[in-house]
N, C-alpha and C positions, 0 to 999 in steps of 0.2 A: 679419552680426551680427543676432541676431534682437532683433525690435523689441517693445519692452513695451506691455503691454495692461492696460485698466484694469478695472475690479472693475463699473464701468458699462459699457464697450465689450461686456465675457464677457458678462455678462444679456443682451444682445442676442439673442445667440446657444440659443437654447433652446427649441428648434422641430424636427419631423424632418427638413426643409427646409435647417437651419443648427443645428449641434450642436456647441458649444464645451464641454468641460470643463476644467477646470483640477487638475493633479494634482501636488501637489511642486514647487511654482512655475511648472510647463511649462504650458501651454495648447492643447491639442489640437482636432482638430478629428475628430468622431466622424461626420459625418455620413454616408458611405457605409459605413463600416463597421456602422452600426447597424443596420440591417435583417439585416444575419447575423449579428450577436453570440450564442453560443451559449447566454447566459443572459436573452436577450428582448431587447426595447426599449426596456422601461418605466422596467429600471433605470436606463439612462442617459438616458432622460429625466428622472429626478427628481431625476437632476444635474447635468441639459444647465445651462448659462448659470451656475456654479456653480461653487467647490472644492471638488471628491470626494475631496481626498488622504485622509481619513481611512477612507472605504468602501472605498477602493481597496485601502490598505494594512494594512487589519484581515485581509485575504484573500489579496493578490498580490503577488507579488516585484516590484523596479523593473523588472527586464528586461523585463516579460513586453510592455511597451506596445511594446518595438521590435520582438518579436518578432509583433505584430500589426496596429499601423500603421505605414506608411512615414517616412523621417524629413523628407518633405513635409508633412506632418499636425500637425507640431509646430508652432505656429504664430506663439507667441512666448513672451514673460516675463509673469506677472502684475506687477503693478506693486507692490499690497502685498495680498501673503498673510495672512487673517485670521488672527487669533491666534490658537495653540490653546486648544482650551476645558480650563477647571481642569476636576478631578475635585470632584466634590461634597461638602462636608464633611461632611454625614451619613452617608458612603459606610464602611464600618468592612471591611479585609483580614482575615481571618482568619490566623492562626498558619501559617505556612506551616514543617511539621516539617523541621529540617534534614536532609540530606541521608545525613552520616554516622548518623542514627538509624535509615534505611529497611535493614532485612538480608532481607529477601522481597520476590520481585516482588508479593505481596499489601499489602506497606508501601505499594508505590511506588500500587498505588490506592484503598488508604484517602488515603493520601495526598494524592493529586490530589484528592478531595471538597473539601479546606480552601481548595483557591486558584485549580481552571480554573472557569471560567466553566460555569452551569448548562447552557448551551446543546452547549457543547465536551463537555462530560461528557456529555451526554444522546448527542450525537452518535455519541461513544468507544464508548461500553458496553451502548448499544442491541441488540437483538439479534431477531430476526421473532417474531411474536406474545408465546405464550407463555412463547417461549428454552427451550424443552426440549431442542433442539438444546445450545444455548448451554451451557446446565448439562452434558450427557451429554458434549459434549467433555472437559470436566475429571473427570468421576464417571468414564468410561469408563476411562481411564486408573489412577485412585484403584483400582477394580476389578480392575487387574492388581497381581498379589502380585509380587515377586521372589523368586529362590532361590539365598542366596548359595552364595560357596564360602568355604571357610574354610580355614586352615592354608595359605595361598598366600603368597608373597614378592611384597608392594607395594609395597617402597623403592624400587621404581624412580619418579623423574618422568615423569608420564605427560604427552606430546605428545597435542593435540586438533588439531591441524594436517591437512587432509583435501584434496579436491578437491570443487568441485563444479562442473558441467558442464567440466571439462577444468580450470576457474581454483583455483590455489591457493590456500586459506583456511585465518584461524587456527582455525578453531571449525565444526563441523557448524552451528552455529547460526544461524542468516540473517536477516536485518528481513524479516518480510512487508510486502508493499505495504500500505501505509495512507493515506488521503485526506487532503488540508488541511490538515497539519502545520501549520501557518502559526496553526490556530485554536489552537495549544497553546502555541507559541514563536516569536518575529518571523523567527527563520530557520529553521522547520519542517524538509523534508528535508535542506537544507543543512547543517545539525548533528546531525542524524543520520549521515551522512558520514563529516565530521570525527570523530566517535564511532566510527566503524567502521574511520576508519584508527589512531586513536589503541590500539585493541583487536590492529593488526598484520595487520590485512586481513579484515574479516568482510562475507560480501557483501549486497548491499544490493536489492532487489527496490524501483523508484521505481514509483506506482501514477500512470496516464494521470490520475487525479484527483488528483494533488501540488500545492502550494499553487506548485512551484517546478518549472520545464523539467527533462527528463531531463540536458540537457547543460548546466545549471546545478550539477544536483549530481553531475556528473560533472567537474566544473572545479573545484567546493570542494573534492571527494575531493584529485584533485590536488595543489591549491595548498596543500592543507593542510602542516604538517611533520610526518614520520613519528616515530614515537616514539621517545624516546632509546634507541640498545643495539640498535636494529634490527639483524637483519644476516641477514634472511631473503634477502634478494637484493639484492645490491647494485644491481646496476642498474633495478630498481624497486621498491624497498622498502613494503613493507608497503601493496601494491595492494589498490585497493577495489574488486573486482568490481563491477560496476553496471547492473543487468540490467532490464527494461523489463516493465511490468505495462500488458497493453494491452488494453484495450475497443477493440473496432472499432466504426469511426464509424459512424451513420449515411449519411453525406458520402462515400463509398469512397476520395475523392481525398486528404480530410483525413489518411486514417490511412496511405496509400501515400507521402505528402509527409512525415508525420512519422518514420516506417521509414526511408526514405530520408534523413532529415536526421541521424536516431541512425547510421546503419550507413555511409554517405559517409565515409571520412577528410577530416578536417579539412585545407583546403591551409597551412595555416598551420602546421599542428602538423609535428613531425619522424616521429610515428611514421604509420604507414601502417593498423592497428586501427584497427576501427567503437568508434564512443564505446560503445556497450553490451556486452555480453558475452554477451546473449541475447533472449531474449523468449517472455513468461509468458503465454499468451494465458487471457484470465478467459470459463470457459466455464458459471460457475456460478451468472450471476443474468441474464440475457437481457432482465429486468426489475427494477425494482426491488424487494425485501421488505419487507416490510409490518414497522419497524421503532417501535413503538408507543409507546416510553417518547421517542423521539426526534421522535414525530408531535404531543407533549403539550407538549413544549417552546419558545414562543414564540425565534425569533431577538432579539437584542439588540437595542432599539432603533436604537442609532448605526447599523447595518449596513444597505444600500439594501436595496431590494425591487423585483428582479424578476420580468417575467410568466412563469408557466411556460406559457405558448405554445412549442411545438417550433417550434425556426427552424433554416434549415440555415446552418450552420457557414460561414465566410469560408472562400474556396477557399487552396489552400497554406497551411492553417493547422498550422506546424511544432512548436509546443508543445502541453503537454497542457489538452484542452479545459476541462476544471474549474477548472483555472488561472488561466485569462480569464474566468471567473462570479466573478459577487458573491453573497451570501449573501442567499437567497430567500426571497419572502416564503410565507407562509401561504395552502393552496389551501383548499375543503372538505373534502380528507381529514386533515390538517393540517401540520405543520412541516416534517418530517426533511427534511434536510438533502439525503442521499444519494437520495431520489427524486427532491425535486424540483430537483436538478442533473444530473440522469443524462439529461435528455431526448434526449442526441445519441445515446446506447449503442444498437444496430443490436439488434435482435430476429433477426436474421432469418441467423442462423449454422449452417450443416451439414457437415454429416461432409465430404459429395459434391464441398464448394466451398472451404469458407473454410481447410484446411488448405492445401490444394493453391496456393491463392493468396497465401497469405502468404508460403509456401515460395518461392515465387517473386518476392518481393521482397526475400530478404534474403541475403543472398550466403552460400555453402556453411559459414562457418567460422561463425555467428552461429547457435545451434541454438534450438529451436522446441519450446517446451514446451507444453503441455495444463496449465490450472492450474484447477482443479472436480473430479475426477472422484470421484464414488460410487458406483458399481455395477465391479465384477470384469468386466462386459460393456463397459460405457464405456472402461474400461483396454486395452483389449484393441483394440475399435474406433482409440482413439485410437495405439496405435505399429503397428496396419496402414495407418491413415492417412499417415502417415509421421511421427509423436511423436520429437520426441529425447527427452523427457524428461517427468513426469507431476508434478503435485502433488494428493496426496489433501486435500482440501477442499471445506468446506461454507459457505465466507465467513464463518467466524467463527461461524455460526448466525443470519449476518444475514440471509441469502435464504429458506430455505423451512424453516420449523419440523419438528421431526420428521423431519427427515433425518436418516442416522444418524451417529453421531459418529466423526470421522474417524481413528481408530485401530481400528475397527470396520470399516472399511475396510481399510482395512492388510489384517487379518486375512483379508480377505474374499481380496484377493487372493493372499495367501499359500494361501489355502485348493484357490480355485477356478483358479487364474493366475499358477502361479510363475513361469512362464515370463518374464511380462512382470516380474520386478523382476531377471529374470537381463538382458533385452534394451535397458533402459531405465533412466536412476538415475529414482527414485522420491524425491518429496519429500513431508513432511505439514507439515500446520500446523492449527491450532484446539485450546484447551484446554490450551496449555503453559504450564505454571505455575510448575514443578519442574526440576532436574534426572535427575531420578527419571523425569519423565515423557520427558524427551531419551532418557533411557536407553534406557527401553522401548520408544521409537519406531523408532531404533537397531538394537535386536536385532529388530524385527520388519521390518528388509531399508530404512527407510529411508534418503535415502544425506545427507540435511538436514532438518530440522525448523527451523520458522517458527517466529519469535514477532510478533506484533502489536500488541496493545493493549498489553503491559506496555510495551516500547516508547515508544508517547505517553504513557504514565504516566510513564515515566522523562524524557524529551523534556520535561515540565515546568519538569526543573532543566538541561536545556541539553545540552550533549553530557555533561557529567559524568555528569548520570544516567541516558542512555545506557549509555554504557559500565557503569557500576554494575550494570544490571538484568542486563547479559548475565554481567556478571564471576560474580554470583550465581549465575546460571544455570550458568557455566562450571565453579565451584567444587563445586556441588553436582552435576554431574554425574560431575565427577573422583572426589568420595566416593565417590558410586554404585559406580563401577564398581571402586573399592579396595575397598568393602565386598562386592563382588560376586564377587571375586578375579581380576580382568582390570586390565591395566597400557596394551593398545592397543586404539584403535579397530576393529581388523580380526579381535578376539578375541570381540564381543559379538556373539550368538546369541539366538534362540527358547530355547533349552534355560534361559537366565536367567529365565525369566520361567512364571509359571503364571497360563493366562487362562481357566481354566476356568469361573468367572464368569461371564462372556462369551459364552462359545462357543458357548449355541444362540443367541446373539441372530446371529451371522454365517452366512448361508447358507452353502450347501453346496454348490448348483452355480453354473454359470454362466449358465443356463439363466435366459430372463426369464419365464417361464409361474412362476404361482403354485403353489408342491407342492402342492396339491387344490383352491382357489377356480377351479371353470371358466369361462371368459367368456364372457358370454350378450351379444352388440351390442343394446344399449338401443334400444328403439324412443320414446325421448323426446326 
């Protein structure tokens, strides 16, 4: 029976020597874990001898404290738990537009300005510097015309039901990895899940920075109930793919232990499947982006402040490291969020090493995607390396400005590299806004298209409007291709589309020398 502790015993305890917090009436004991907390020290010291449950739980799922401290560490019961604090009456909600009124994923983020928080939003839609990236994502696309066909027979119901990495899905459409869910809805990835099983199985890319463990929302997915009518398979109805977005640690053991803990069968479970279905390796920020509008935005008060001193990570640490951070405070470059949490992301990834190692920790049936690539040479490097599978992307436009946008890619490799989207499925993401833009992605050999931010836009209103943004997406990509004169997915083609637009912006070969600037080695 654990023994209760009193509100004077806890203050004791608030020193790196002796680190009690109190979280959800539990009372823990932080102190050797503290010195590797991957989000510093300071944090929990400024809530050593203290109840953190509300720093805690602005950011982290319950689980996450088991999956971090032993259940030696639990120490006892607080005795009486302060009261929550009221909300301020001066404090005025804005209108938050119902649900049934959003018909555009552009709804869903005007939207979201009336009710997430300045800091959440700042965070969302941030994008590196100037976001010319950002913007060119969505223009790029806008810039390809279509060419329908006409006088075709579209009464048929068109099936969007496809494959991706071998797993069966309702929709080409897939969640891209996105960070902190949790800043947008008390159960961030978690109902996004549930929204992707409720859709009949759309799969879910969880990002190493999730507000909640890969094999948390791999057990919501689960337990969830499949949707009424199902009868895609009976013996596992309306499966949620659930495939793993991974920053390599720092810590090499951290990321070896967490592989291993997704890709293990469970002994408990009946089936003998690795909890994941793959793994998305993020090869396209090594650093963090300089993401401006999100550097301006102070964090909320209530929310702790940790140091951003690089610490190394607790050893066997099985969930995702952003998960066990608190919301940071302010350095001299200023706020965002995603820099100054990223301190554990490893710099230091190469062609030479890190595929070949990864490969090696995940058992033959769990494939291994390359999730970054821009250049038609990178492509190419990455399925000689041994790639099962590619995603063209630019993180949204949040890593390096003036990158090119990633349908411009596509092209690139259609240009210079067919080869690779004959050897490899190729996926894209950054700038889908439309169904239109699905389309186009589509007929330019992709075998899925990402959505992200509309996503936590929709995540706003819970899974419901999850599912919404994608239905949207869904429905307007089925027009497309009626208006386009195609009934199945294995019918859309390059020949739909004219991107002439475009076209000298995509090189021509594969070649990395400049067509005429010669390189002189700087003598400075």
């Amino acid at each position: 029976m654990s023994r209760t502790i009193s509100a004077s015993e806890l203050s004791e305890h608030n020193t790196v020597s002796s680190l009690w917090i109190a979280i959800d009436g539990g009372v823990y004991d932080f102190t050797e874990f503290a010195p590797t907390h991957p989000g510093g020290l300071a944090v929990l010291l400024q809530n050593a001898g203290k109840d953190g449950s509300s720093a805690y739980n602005a950011v982290h799922s319950p689980s996450l404290l088991k999956s971090v401290l032993p259940a030696s560490k639990n120490v006892g019961r607080l005795s009486s738990p302060p009261p929550p604090s009221s909300p301020s009456s001066s404090t005025s909600t804005p209108s938050k537009p119902r649900l049934s009124t959003l018909i555009s994923v552009n709804d869903f983020r005007l939207a979201a300005h009336t009710f997430l928080p300045p800091k959440t939003l700042a965070f969302i839609s941030s994008a590196a510097t100037d976001c010319h990236t950002h913007r060119r994502n969505s223009t790029a696309y806008a810039d390809i015309t279509l060419r329908p066909r006409v006088l075709v027979d579209v009464s048929a119901p068109i099936s969007l039901a496809t494959t991706i990495l071998g797993q069966p899905v309702a929709s080409p459409i897939f969640v891209s990895p996105t960070s902190l869910g949790k800043t947008v809805h008390p159960d961030g990835e978690l109902e996004i899940a549930r929204a992707c099983k409720e859709l009949g199985g759309v799969a879910q890319i969880v990002s190493t920075s999730a507000s909640f463990s890969v094999a948390d929302v791999v057990q919501a997915a689960l337990d969830h109930p499949s949707p009424a009518g199902d009868d895609n398979n009976n013996s596992n109805p309306a499966a949620v793919p659930v495939f793993l977005q991974l920053y390599v640690d720092k810590h090499a053991p951290n990321t070896e232990a967490l592989l291993r803990s997704l890709t293990t069968p469970d002994a408990n479970s009946n089936s003998n499947s690795p909890k994941i279905k793959g793994v998305f390796l993020t090869v396209d920020a090594p650093v963090p982006g300089k993401r401006e509008a999100d550097e301006r935005v102070p964090p909320p008060p209530p929310l702790p402040s940790p140091s951003t001193t690089t610490t190394t990570p607790p050893p066997n640490l099985t969930t995702t490291p952003m998960a066990t951070q608190a919301t940071p405070a302010p350095d001299t470059h200023g706020s965002a969020l995603g820099r100054l949490m990223a301190s554990y992301i490893s710099p230091s990834l190469t062609w030479q090493f890190t595929l070949l190692w990864l490969r090696s920790l995940l058992p033959p049936s769990v494939p291994l995607v390359v999730k970054g690539i821009q250049t038609a040479a990178d492509a190419e490097r990455a399925v000689q390396a041994g790639a099962d599978g590619l995603v063209v992307s630019n993180h949204g436009g949040r890593s390096l400005d003036t990158a090119p946008a990633s349908v411009l890619v596509l092209l690139e490799l259609q240009r210079c590299c067919p080869g690779v989207l004959e050897r490899v499925e190729v996926f894209v993401e950054g700038g889908v806004g439309r169904g239109t833009d699905v389309f186009k992605a589509l007929c330019l050999g992709a075998r899925g298209v990402g959505v992200g931010r509309g996503v936590l836009y929709g995540l706003g209103y819970g899974r419901e409007g999850v599912k919404r943004v994608i239905e949207i997406l869904n429905d307007e990509l089925v027009t497309t291709m009626k208006m386009c004169g195609v009934t199945r997915l294995d019918e859309l083609h390059p020949g739909l589309l004219n991107t002439r637009a475009i076209d000298h912006l995509v090189p021509d070969s594969i070649s990395e020398e400049h067509p005429y600037a010669k390189w002189r080695r700087s003598n400075l």
